[in-house]
C-alpha positions as CSV (number, residue, x, y, z in Angstrom):
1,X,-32.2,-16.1,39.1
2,X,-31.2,-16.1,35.1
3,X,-33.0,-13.1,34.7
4,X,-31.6,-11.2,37.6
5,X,-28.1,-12.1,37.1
6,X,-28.3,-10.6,33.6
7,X,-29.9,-7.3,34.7
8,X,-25.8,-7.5,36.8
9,X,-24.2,-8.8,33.4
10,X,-25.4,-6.3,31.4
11,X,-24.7,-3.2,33.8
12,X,-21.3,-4.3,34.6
13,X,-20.6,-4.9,30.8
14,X,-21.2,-1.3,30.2
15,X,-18.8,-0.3,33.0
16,X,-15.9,-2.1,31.3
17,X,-16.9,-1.8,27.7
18,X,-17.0,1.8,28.3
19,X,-13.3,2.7,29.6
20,X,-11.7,0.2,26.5
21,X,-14.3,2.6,24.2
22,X,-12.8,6.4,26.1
23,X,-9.9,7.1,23.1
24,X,-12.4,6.0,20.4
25,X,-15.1,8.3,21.9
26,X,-12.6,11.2,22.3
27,X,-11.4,11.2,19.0
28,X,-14.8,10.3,17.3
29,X,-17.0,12.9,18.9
30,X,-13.9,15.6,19.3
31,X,-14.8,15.2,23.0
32,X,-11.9,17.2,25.4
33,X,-9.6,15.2,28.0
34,X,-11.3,16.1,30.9
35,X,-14.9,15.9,29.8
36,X,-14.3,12.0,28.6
37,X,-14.0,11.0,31.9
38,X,-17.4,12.0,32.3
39,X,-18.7,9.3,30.5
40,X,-17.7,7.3,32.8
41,X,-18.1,9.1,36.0
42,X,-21.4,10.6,34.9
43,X,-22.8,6.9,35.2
44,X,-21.9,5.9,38.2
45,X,-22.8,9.2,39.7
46,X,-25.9,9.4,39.0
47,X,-26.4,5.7,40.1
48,X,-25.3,6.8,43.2
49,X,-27.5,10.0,43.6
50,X,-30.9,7.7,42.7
51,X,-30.9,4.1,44.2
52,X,-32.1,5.0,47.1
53,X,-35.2,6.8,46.0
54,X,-35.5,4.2,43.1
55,X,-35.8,1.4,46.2
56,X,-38.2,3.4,48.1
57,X,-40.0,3.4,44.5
58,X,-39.8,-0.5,44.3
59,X,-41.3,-0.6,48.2
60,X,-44.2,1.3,47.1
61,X,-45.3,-0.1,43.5
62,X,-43.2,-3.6,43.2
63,X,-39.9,-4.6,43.0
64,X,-40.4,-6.6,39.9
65,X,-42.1,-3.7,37.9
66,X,-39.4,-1.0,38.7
67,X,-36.4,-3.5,37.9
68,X,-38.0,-4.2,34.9
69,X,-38.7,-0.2,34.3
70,X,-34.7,-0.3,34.7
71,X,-34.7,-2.3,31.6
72,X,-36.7,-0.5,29.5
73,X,-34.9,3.3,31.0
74,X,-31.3,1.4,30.2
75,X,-32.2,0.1,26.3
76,X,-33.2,3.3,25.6
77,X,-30.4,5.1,27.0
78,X,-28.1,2.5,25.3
79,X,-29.8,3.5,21.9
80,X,-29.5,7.6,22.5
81,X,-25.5,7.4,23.4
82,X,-25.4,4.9,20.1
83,X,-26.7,7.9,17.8
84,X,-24.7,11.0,20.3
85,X,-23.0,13.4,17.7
86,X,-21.8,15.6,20.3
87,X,-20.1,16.0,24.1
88,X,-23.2,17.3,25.5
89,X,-25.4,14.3,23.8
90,X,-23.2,10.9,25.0
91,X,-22.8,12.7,28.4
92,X,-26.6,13.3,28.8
93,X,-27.5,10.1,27.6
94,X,-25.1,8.5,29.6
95,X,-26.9,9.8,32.6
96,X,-30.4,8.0,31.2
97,X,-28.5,4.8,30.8
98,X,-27.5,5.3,34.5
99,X,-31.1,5.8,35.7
100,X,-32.0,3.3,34.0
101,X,-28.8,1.0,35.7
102,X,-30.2,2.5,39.0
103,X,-33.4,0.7,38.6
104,X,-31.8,-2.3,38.3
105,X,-28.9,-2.5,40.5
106,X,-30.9,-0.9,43.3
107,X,-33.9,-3.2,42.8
108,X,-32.4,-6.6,42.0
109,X,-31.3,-7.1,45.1
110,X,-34.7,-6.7,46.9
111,X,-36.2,-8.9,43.9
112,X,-34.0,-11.9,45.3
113,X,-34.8,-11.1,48.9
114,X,-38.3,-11.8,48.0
115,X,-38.1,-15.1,46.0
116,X,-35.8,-16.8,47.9
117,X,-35.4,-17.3,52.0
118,X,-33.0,-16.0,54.4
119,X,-31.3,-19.5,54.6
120,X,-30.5,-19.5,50.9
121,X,-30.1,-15.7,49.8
122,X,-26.2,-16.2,50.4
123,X,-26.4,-18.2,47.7
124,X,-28.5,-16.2,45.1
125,X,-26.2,-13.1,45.9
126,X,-23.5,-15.1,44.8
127,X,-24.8,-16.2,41.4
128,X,-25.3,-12.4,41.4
129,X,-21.7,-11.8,42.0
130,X,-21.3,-14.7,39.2
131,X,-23.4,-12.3,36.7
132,X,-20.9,-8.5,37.5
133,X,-17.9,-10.6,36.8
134,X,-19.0,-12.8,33.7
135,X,-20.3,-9.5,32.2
136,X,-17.0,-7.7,33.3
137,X,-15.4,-9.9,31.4
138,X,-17.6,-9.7,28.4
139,X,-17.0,-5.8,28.5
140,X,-13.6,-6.4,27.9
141,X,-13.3,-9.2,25.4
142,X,-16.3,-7.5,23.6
143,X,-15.4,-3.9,24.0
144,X,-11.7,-4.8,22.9
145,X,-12.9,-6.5,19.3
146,X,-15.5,-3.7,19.3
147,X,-13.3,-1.2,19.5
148,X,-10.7,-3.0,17.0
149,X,-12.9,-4.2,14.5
150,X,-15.8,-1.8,14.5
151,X,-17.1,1.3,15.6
152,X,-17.2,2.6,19.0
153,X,-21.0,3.3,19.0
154,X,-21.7,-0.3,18.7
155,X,-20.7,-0.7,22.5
156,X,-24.0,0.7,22.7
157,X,-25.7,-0.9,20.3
158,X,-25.1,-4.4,21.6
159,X,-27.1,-3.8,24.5
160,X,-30.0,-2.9,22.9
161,X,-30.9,-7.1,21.9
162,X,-29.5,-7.9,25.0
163,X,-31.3,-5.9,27.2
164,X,-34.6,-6.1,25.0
165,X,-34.2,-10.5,25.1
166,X,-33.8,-9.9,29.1
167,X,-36.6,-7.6,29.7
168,X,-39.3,-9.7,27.9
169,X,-38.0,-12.7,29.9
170,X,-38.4,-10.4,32.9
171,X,-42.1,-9.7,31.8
172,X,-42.5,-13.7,31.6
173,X,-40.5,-15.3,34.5
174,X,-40.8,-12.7,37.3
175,X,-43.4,-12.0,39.4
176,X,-44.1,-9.7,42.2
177,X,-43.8,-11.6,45.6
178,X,-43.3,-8.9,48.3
179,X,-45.9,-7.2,50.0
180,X,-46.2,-3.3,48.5
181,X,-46.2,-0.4,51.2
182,X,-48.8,2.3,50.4
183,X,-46.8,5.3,51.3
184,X,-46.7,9.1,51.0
185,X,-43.8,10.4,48.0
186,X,-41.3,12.1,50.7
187,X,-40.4,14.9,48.7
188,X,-38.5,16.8,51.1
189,X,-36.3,14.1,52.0
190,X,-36.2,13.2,48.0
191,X,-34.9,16.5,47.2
192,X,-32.6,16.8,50.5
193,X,-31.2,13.6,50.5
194,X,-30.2,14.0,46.5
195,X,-29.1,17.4,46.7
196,X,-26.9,16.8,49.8
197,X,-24.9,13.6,47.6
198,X,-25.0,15.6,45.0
199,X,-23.2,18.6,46.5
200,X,-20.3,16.3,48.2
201,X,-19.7,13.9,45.2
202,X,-19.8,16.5,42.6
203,X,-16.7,18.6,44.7
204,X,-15.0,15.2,45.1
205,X,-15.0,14.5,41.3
206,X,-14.6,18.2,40.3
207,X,-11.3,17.9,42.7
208,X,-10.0,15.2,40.9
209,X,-10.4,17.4,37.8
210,X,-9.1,21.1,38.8
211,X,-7.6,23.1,41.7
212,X,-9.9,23.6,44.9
213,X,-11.7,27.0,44.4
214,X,-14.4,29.0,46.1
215,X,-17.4,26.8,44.0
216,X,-15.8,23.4,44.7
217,X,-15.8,24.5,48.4
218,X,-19.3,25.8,48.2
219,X,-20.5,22.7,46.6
220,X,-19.2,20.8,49.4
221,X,-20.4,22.4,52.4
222,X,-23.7,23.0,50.6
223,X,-24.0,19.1,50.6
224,X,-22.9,18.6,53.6
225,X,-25.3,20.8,54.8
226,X,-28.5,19.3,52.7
227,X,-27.6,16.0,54.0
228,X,-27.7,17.6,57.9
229,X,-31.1,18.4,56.7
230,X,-32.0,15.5,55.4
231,X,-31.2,13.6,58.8
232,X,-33.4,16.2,61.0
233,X,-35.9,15.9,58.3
234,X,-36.4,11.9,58.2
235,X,-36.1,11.8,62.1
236,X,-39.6,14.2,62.3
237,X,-41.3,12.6,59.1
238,X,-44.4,10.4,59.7
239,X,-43.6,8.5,56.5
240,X,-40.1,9.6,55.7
241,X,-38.1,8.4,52.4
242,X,-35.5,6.6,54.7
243,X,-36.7,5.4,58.0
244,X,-33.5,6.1,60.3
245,X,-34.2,3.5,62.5
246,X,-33.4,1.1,59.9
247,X,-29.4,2.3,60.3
248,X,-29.8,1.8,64.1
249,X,-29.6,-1.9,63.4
250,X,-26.7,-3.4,65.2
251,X,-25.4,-5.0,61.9
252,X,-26.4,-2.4,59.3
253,X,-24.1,0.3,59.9
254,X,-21.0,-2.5,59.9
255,X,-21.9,-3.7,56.7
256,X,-23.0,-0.5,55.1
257,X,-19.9,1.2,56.1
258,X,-17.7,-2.2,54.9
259,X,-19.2,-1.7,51.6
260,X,-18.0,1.9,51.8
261,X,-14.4,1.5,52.6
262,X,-14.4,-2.1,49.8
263,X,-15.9,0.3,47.1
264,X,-13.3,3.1,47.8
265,X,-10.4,0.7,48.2
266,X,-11.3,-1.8,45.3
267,X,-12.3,0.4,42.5
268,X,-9.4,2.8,42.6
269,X,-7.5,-0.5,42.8
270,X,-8.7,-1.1,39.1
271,X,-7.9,2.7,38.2
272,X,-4.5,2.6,39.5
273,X,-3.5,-0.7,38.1
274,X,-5.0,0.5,34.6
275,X,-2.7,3.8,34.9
276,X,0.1,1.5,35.7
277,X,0.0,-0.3,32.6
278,X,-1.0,1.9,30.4
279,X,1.3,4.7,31.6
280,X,4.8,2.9,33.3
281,X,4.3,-0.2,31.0
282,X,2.8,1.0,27.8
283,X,0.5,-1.5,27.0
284,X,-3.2,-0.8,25.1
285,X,-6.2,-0.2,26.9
286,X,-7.3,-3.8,25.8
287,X,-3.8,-5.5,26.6
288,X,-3.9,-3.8,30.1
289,X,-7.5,-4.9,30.6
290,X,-6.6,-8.9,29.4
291,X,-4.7,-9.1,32.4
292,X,-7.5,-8.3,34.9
293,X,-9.6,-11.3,33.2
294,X,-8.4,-14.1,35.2
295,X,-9.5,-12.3,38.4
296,X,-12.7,-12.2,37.3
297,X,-13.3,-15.8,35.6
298,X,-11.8,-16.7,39.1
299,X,-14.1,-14.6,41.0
300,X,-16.9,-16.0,39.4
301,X,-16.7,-19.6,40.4
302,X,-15.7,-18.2,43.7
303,X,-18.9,-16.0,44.3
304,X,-21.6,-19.2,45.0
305,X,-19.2,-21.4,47.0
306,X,-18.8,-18.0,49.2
307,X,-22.6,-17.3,49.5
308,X,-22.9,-21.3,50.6
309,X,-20.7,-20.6,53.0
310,X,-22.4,-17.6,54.3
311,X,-26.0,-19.3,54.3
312,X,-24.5,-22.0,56.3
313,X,-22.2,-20.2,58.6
314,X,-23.0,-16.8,58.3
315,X,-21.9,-13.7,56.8
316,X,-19.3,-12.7,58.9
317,X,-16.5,-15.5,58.1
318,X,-16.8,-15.2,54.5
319,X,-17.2,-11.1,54.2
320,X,-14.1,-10.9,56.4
321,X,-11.8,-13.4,54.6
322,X,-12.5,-12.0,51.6
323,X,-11.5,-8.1,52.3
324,X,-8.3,-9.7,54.1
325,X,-7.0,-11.8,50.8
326,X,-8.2,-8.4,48.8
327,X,-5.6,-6.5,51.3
328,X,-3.0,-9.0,50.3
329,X,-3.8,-8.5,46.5
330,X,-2.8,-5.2,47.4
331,X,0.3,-5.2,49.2
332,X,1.3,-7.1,45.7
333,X,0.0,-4.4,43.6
334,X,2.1,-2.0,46.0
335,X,5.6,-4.0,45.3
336,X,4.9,-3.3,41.3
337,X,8.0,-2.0,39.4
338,X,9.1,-0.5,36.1
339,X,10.9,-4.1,35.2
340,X,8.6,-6.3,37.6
341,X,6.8,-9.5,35.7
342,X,3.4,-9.1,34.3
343,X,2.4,-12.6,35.7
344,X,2.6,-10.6,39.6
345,X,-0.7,-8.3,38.0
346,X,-2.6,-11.7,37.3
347,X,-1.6,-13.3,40.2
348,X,-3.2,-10.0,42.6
349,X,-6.2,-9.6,40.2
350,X,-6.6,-13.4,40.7
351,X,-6.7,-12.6,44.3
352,X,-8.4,-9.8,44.2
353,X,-11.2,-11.5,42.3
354,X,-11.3,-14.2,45.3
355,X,-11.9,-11.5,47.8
356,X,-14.2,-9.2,46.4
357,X,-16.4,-12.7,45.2
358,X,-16.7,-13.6,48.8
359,X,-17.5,-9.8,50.4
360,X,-20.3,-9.1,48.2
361,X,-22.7,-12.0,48.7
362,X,-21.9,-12.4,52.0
363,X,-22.5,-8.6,52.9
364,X,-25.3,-8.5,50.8
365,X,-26.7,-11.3,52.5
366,X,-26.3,-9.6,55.8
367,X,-28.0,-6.0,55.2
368,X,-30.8,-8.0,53.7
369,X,-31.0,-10.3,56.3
370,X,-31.1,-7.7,58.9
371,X,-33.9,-5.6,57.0
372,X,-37.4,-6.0,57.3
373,X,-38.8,-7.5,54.9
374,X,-41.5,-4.3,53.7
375,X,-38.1,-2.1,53.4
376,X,-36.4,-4.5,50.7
377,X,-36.1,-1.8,48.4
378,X,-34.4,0.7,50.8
379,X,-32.4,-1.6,51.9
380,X,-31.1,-2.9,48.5
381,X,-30.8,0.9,47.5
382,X,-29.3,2.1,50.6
383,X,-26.5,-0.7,50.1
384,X,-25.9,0.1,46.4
385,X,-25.3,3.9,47.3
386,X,-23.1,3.3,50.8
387,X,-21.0,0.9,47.5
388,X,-21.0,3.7,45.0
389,X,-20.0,6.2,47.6
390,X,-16.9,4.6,47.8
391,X,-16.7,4.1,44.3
392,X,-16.9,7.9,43.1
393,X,-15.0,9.1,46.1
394,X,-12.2,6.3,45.0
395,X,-11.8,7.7,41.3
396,X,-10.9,11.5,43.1
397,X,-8.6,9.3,45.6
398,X,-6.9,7.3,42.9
399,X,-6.4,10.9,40.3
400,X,-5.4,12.6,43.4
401,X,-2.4,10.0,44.6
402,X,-1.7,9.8,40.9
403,X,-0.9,13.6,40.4
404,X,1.8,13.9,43.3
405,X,4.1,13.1,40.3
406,X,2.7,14.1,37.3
407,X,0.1,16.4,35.9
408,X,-3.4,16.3,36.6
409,X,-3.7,16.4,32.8
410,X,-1.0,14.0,31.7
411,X,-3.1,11.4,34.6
412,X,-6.1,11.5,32.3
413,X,-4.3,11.1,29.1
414,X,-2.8,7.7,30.9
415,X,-6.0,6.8,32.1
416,X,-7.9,7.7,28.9
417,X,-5.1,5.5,27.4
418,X,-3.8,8.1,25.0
419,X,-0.6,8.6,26.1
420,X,2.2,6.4,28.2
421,X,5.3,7.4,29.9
422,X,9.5,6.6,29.4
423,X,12.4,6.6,31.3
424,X,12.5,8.5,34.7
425,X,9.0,9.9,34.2
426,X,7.8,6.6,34.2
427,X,9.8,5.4,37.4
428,X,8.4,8.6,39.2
429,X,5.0,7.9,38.3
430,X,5.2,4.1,39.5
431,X,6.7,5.4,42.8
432,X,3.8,7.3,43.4
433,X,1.5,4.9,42.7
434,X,2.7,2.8,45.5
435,X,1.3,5.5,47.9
436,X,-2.0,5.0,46.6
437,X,-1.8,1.4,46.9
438,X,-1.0,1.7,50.2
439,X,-3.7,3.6,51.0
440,X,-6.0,1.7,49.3
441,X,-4.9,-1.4,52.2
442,X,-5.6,0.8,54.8
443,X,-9.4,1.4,53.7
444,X,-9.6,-2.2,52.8
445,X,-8.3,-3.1,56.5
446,X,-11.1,-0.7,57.9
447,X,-13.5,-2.2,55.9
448,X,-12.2,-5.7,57.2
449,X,-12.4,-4.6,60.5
450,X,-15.9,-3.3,60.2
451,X,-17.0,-6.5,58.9
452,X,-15.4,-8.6,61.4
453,X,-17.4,-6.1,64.0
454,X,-20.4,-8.2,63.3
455,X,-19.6,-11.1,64.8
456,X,-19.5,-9.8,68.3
457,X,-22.9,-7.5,67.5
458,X,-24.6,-10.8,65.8
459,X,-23.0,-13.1,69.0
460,X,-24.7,-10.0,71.4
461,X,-27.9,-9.8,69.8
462,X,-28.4,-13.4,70.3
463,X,-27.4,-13.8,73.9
464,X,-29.9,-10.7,74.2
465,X,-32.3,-12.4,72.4
């Protein structure tokens, strides 16, 4: 459990690390304001584009061996963005690291449905949610002296002992447990199925980014149109990439659809309430990112007490409890003004941490508990990319709601952290934040009532039963 949970700590370090890091990296590599963004984004795109097929991978030749592959793929990507002396080089190899982080994230999740039993995988997934927000944390107490006291590139660097210690304790401690399936490579539905995300999250980034053209348009419907084909593909395959029966689960589609609407709510939660106080407040990237620690040191003792509670009364209570505090946390974050207290951000991230501790073992519990057992890997991987989804579409969202009153431009820069507003400019731009806020509740109360779904789906399937 050690070793999986810091497989978690080290991605999510790199997630927060990173955006302290983004002025550093634009000045030291002469990178331009809307290409920075993209070492971030680039990340969790291609995350998104590969944990699927990286799952199917870990069905096929072991779990154990293509988590610890992730290792191995992410130290060496950590090692090439250290030595980057260019835009083209940190952006590249920020897509290795994020192949790498695709092995694991994708992965880890079928590893602990294999070693431990449906009774006490509520549990282990919270120790997981124990090891995101511990190295969130980490990312930002780490990434704020790094980027203080030293050079930007050692953000990088420090993962390289880390994740070197990690994988040779992988090699030791963890062993394969699930049975393999000896399967066909689907290629068609490989290449479908990746072209089709591809298509519709590259037009929903590029959005956030320029004006709607004829390309943006044509890279939408094209994946829209791959991922029609991916569907009547799968449906006719003998061994297809993503059995589609799978979905037709009663509780699958509920959960995979709550994890959706969380990712898109929650993460351009942690956008906007950067932008606010960096942009309306004026605070540093690493002041603005102090305040978000409580939440997750919170969270963190939160995350096994909520997957107890799921192992013992199942997943719905706790999933569904915690989206509904994560919509209060919200409606807080909606009342923020230009003069309003700085304790009102701890006390909604504190919150916030609660919630999102309790979803994610408690969901992850459920999809895995509702997957066979020879489909871990999908399963795992289908989850992380429904979560990522969310989490790309939310960046587009949150840049989108953010330029109603400002620039497009002048949005990065307060992002980024480079620049802050004054005086009505900064009013305007709080103003409009509180639309995206309020969004943000109403895919947070979809995602709630998704979850809450299960119950009378779980209560039917039983009856049937």
């Amino acid at each position: 459990m050690v070793v999986v949970m810091t497989g978690v700590l080290i991605t999510a370090v790199d997630t927060t690390i990173v955006v302290l890091a983004l002025p550093e990296i634009e000045k030291g590599l002469k990178i331009g304001l809307s290409s920075v963004i993209w070492v971030v984004m680039g990340y969790l795109l291609i995350i998104t584009l590969l944990a699927t097929q990286v799952g199917r991978l870990g069905d096929m030749f072991g779990r154990v061996r293509m988590y610890e592959a992730g290792f191995a793929i992410f130290i060496l990507g950590s090692l090439a963005c250290a030595l980057s002396w260019n835009e083209g080089a940190i952006i590249g190899f920020r897509l290795l690291q994020g192949i790498g982080g695709a092995f694991i994230t994708a992965n880890s999740g079928a590893v602990i449905a294999d070693l431990f039993p449906p009774e006490r995988r509520g549990r282990a997934y919270g120790y997981n949610a124990v090891g995101w927000s511990l190295g969130a944390v980490l990312g930002i107490v780490v990434g704020g002296l790094i980027v203080n006291y030293m050079s930007w590139r050692w953000i990088f660097w420090i993962n390289v002992p880390i994740g070197g210690v990690a994988l040779l304790l992988a090699i030791r401690v963890l062993h394969e447990r699930g049975e393999r399936s000896s399967r066909r490579f689907d290629v068609i539905g490989m290449v479908t199925l990746g072209l089709g995300l591809f298509g519709v999250l590259w037009a929903m980034t590029k959005l956030a980014t320029t004006s709607i053209d004829a390309s943006l348009v044509a890279y939408l419907v094209g994946g829209l149109v791959f991922l029609v084909v991916f569907v009547f593909v799968e449906s006719r395959q003998r061994e297809p990439m993503l059995d589609l029966a799978l979905l037709k689960i009663p509780t699958m589609m509920p959960s995979l659809l709550a994890s959706l609407f969380q990712g898109l709510a929650n993460f351009a939660t942690l956008f906007l309430v950067i932008m606010y106080l960096q942009g309306s407040r004026g605070l540093s990237p690493l002041h603005a990112s102090l305040l978000l620690v409580p939440g997750y040191v919170v969270g963190s003792a939160v995350g096994p007490l909520a997957g107890r509670m799921a192992d013992r009364f199942g997943p719905v209570l706790p999933a569904t409890t915690g989206l509904g505090l994560q919509v209060v946390a919200l409606a807080l974050y909606a009342h923020l003004e230009i003069a309003s207290g700085l304790w009102l951000v701890v006390l909604a991230s504190v919150i916030n941490g609660i919630g999102s501790s309790s979803f994610f073992p408690a969901n992850s519990a459920a999809v895995m508990k509702a997957s066979p057992p020879q489909v871990f890997g999908i399963a795992s991987g289908v989850l992380r990319t429904f979560a990522n989804i969310g989490m790309v579409f939310s960046f587009a969202v949150s840049i989108l709601v953010a330029s109603r009153s400002i620039s497009k431009h002048l949005a990065f820069a307060i992002f980024v952290g480079t620049t802050n507003l004054r005086g009505h400019a900064a009013i305007a731009f709080t103003t409009g934040l509180h639309a995206a806020f309020y969004a943000s509740m109403g895919f947070m109360v979809l995602a709630a009532a998704l979850s809450a779904s299960r119950h009378r789906l779980t209560r039917g399937s039983t009856t049937h039963a």
